[in-house]
C-alpha positions in Angstrom: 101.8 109.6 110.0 97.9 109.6 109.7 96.9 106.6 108.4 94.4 106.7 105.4 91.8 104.0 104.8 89.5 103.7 101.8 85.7 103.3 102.0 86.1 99.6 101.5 88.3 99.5 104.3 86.6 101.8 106.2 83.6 99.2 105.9 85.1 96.5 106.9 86.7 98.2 110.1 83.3 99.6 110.9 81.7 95.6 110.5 84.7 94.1 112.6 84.2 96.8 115.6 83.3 95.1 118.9 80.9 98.5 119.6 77.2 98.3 117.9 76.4 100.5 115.3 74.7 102.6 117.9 77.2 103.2 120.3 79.0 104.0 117.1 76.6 106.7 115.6 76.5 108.2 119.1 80.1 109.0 119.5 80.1 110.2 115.8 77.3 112.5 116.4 78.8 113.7 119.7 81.9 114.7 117.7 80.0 116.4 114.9 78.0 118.4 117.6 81.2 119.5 119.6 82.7 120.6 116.3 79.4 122.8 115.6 79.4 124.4 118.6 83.1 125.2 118.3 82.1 126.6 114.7 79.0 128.7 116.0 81.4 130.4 119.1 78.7 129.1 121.4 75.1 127.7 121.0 72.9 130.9 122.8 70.5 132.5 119.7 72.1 130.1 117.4 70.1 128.3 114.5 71.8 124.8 112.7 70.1 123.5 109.6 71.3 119.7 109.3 70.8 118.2 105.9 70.3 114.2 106.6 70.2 111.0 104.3 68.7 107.4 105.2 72.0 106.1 106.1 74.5 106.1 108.7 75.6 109.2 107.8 72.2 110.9 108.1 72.4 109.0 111.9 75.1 111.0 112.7 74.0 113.7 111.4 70.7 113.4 114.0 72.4 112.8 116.8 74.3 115.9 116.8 71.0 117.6 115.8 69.8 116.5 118.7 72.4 117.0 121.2 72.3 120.9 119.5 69.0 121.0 120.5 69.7 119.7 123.8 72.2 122.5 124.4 69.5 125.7 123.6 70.5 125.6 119.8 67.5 126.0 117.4 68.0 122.4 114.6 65.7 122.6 111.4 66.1 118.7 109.8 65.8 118.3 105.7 65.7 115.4 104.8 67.7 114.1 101.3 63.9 113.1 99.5 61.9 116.2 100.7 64.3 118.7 101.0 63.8 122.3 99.5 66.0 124.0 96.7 66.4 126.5 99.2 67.5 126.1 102.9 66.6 129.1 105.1 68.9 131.5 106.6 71.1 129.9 109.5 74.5 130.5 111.2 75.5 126.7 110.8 74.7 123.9 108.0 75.6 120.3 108.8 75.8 117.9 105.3 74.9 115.1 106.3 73.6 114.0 103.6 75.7 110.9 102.1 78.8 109.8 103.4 81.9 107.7 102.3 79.9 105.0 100.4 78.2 107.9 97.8 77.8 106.8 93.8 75.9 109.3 91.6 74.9 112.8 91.4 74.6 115.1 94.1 72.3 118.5 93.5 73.0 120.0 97.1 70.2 122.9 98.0 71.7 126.4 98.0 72.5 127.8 101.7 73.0 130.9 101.3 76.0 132.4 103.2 75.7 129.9 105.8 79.0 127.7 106.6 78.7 124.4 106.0 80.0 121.4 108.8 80.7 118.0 105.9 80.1 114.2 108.2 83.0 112.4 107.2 82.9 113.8 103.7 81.4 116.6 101.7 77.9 115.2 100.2 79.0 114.1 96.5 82.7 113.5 96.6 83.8 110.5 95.8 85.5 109.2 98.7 88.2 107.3 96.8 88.8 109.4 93.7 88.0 112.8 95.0 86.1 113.1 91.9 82.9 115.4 92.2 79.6 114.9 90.6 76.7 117.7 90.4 76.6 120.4 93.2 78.3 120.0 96.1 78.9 122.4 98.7 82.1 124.0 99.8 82.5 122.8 103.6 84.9 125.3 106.2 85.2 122.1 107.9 85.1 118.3 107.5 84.7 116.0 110.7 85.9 112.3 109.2 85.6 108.9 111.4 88.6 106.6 112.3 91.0 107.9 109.5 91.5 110.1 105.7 90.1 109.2 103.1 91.7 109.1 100.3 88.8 111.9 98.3 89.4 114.1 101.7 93.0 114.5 99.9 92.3 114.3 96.1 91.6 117.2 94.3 89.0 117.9 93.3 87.4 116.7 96.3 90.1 118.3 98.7 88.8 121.8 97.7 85.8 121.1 99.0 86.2 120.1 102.5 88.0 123.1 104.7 89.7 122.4 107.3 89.7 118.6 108.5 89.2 116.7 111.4 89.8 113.0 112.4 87.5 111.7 115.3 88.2 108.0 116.7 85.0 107.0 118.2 86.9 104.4 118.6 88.5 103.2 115.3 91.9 104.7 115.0 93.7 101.4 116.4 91.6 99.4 113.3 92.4 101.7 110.7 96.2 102.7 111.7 96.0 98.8 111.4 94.5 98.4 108.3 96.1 101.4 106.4 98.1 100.9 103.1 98.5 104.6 102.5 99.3 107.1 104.9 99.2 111.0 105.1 102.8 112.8 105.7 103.1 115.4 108.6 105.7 117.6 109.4 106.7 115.7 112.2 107.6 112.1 110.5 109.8 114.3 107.6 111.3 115.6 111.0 111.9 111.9 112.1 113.0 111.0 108.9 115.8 113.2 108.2 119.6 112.1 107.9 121.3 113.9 110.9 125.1 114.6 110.2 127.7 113.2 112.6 130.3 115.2 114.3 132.5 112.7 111.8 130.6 114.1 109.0 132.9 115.5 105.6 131.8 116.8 102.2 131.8 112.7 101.1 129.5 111.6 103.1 126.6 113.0 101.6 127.6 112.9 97.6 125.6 113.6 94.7 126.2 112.9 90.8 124.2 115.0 88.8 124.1 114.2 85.0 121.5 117.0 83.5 121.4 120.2 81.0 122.1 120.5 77.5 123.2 124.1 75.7 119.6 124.8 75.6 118.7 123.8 78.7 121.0 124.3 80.8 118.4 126.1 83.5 117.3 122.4 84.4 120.8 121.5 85.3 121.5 124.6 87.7 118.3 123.9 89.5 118.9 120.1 90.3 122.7 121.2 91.7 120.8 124.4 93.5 118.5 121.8 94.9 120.7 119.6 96.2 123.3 121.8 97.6 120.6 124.0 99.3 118.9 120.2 101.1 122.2 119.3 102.5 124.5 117.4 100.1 128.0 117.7 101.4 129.5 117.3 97.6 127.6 118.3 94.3 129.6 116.9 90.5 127.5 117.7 87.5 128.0 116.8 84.1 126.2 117.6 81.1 127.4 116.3 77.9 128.9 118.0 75.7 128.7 121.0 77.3 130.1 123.3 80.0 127.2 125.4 82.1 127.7 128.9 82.8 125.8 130.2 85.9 125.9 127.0 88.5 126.4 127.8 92.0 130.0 128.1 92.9 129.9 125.1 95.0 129.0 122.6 92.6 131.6 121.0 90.3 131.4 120.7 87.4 132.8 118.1 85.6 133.3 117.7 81.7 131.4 114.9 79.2 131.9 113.7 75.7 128.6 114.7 73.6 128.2 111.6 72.4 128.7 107.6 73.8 129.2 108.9 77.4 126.9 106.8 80.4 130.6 104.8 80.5 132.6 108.6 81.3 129.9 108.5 84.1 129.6 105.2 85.5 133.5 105.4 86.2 133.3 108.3 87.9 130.2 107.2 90.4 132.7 105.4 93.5 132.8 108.3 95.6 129.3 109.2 95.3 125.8 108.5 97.1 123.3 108.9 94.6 122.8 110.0 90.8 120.3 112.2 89.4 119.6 112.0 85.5 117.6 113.2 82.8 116.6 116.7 83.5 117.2 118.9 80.9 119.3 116.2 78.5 117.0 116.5 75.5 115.7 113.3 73.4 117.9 112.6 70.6 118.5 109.2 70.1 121.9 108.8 71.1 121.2 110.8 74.2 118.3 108.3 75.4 121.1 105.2 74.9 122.9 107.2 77.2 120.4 107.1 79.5 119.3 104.1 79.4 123.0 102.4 80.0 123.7 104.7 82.6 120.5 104.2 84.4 120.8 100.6 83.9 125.0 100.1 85.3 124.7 102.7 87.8 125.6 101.2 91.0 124.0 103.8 93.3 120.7 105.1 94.6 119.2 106.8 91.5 116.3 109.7 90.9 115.2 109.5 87.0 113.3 112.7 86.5 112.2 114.4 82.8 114.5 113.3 79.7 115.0 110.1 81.9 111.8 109.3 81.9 111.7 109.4 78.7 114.4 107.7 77.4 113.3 104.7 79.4 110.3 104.6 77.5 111.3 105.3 74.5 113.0 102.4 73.5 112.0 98.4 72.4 111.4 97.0 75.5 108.6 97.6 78.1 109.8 100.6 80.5 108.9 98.3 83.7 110.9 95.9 82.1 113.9 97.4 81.8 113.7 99.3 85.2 113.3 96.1 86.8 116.8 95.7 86.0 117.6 98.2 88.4 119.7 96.0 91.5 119.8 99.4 93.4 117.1 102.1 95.0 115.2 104.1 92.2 113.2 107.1 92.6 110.8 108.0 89.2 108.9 111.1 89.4 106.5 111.7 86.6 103.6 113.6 86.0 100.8 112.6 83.9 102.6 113.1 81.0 105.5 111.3 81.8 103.3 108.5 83.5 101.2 108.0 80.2 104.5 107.7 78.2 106.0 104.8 81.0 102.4 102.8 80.6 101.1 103.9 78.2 98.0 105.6 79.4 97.2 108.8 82.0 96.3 107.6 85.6 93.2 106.3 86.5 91.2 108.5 88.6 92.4 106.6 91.8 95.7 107.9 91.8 96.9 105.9 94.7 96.2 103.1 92.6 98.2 104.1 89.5 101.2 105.1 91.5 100.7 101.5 93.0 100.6 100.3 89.4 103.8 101.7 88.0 105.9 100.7 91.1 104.9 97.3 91.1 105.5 96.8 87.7 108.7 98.9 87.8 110.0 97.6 91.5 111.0 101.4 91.5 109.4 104.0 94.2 107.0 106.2 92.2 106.4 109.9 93.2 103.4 110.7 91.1 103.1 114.3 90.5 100.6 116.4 91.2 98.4 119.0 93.8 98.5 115.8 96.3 102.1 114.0 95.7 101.5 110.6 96.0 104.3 108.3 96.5 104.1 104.5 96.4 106.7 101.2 96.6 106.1 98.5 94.8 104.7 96.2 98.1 101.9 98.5 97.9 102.5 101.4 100.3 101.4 105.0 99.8 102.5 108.0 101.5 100.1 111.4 100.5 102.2 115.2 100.5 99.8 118.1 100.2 102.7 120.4 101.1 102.6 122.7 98.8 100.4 124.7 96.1 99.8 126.4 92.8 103.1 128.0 93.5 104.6 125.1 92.5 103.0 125.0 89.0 105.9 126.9 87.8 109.5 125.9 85.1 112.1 124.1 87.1 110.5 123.3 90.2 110.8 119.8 89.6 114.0 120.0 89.0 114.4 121.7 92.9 112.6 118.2 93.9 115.0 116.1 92.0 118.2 117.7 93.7 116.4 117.4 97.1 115.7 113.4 96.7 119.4 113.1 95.4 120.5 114.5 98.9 118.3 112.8 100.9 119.3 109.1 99.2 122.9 110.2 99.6 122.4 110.8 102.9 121.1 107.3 103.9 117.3 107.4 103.4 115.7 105.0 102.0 114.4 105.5 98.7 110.0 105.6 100.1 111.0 108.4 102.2 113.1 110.1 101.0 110.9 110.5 98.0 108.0 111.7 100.4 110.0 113.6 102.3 111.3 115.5 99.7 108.4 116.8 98.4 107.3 117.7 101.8 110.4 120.0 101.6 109.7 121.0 98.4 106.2 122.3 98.8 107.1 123.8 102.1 109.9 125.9 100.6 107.4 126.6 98.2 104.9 128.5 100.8 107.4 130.7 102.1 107.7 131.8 98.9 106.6 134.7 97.6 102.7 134.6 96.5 103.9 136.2 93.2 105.9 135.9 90.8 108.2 133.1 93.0 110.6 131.2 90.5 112.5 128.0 91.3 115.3 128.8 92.6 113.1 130.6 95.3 111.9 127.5 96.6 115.4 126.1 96.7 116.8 129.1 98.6 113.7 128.6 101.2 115.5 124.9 102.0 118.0 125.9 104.2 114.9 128.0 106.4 112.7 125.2 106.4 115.7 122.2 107.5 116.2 124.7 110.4 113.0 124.5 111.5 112.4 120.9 111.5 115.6 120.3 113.6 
């Protein structure tokens, strides 16, 4: 994983380092110099225009000008108080302009064509929120110091910075240290993943799916698909009142009373690994007492996605409250919506923070949807999944991602990573989907593809 620090962090690891601020600035620039001449495809003929503020951003920014300069390239400086609407033409902008520690408006100069080079974060993101302010340009690349940010990763900011780069100079140790929040990489979901023994039977990895009604019975059909196609050795689904037509063949399915049934499914849990509830189950009042009792006896690892999250909010008690009940692992996975009706209000713009919020409160792990899934425990920790993209924006897909946690929990993860992990999966089903037109059972069907290639 790649740890991620905030700018208050970030500060404090800078103020703590044994280097001096110059030795510091000098490595920094030596990065963001190396990085230009890897962008320019050599420095002969080659003209850089660095934009560069009063702090230690606009240091770094320097230095590399001058090592540029040093190795034949032509450097124009502009500096942030006198610099012109309008750079001049040039094969390479550097913004160096403000860095991590930014607050206000940003009314960058127009380049032209020119790529642009960001120091440690495109001029006028906020650092934390990702949140942009005025005009800020669109960098090919970003070169960040010590560790992510959490804006680097945030949309809107994340649009703006291209492809990214983490130089040390010297800090990695600190912030790896220091991190609360970390950024996911195909190589820790490969760590992470159950591996089945050569003892291994359709038991081992069981999943109780309780999801659909006669009007939405799609919902239920994607959870099974899900969780069949991410490994679960035994799929039962029930949705009450009502027998599906078009499941998988593999899953069973297994009947339900309409009305008074979380005990017809908690007696029917002993064999199983994890439960997944609520897609798909509607919100008539007798259904979210369901709910709620199941959720509450349930015995097992448990994913609460959609109707679920309603129902636990819907109801006289505080939804934190009641989860808190919960004596085993619970996975929640809302998106705004669903986060505004469990606390009564959207997430702040720090969305680490509010997925923070809601598992603390809760003592459930919190997958807060979104372009960057973040997913947080309630000590505080934060994995970031940018897996994925507008693909996903599509019916059902989150019921895929439900199904794919329900396997993982069966399968022995623990409930932070297999939360994480599965939407790793999820979004990287997702891209070898088609661009167009890709519904959710494609990403499902990519599963089996992606799994391969991890092991």
């Amino acid at each position: 994983m790649l740890p991620i620090v905030t700018p208050e962090e970030m500060r404090a690891i800078d103020a703590a380092a044994s280097e001096t601020e110059q030795v510091l600035i000098g490595r920094a620039g030596s990065a963001v110099a190396g990085t230009a001449v890897r962008l320019l495809g050599g420095t002969y003929g080659r003209t850089v225009n660095v934009i560069v503020g009063g702090g230690n951003n606009g240091a770094d920014g320097r230095v590399a000008g001058e090592q540029l300069r040093a190795l034949g390239v032509r450097v124009r400086d502009f500096d942030i108080d006198n610099c012109p609407p309008t750079l001049p033409p040039a094969d390479l902008v550097i913004d160096a302009a403000f860095g991590t520690g930014f607050r206000g408006v940003w009314k960058a100069p127009d380049v032209g064509g020119a790529p642009v080079l960001a120091v440690d974060i495109p001029s006028g993101v906020d650092a934390l929120t990702g949140e942009v302010a005025g005009r800020v340009l669109h960098a090919v690349a970003t070169i960040t110091f010590g560790a992510y940010k959490p804006g680097l990763l945030l949309p809107p900011g994340r649009g703006y910075t291209g492809e990214v780069q983490v130089a040390d100079i010297g800090l990695g140790g600190a912030a790896a240290a220091t991190a609360r929040a970390n950024f996911v990489q195909a190589a820790d979901v490969a760590d992470w993943l159950p591996r089945r023994d050569t003892a291994a039977h359709k038991w081992r990895a069981a999943v109780r799916v309780v999801a659909g009604s006669h009007t939405m019975s799609g919902a239920a059909t994607l959870v099974a698909l899900g969780a069949m196609r991410a490994g679960a050795g035994m799929v039962h689904l029930s949705s009450p009142g009502s027998l599906l037509g078009g499941l998988p063949t593999e899953v069973v399915q297994r009947e339900l009373s309409a009305e008074g049934w979380s005990g017809e499914v908690l007696n029917t849990l002993d064999r199983f690994h994890s439960l997944v509830i609520g897609p798909g189950l509607g919100r008539a009042d007798d259904v979210t007492t369901q709910i709620r009792l199941a959720v509450l006896g349930a015995p097992v690892p448990l994913v609460l996605d959609g109707d679920g999250l309603f129902a636990m909010a819907w109801n006289v008690q505080d939804a934190a409250a009641l989860l808190r009940r919960r004596a085993t692992p619970t996975v929640l996975t809302p998106h705004d919506g669903e986060y505004a009706l469990l606390t009564g209000a959207k997430p702040c713009s720090d969305r680490f923070d509010a997925a923070r919020r809601l598992a603390a409160d809760s003592g459930c792990i919190v997958l807060l949807k979104g372009p960057t899934t973040v997913v947080a425990d309630p000590a505080g920790r934060v994995l970031a999944v940018v897996s994925g993209d507008s693909r996903l924006a599509t019916a059902g897909t989150g019921d895929v991602l439900a199904g794919i946690i329900g396997t993982l929990l069966a399968g022995g993860m623990d409930a932070f990573h297999a939360a994480a992990t599965g939407a790793w999966l999820h979004g990287e089903a997702a891209n070898r989907a088609p661009a167009f037109g890709m519904i959710a059972s494609d990403v499902a069907d990519h599963l089996p593809e992606v799994l391969a290639d991890l092991s």
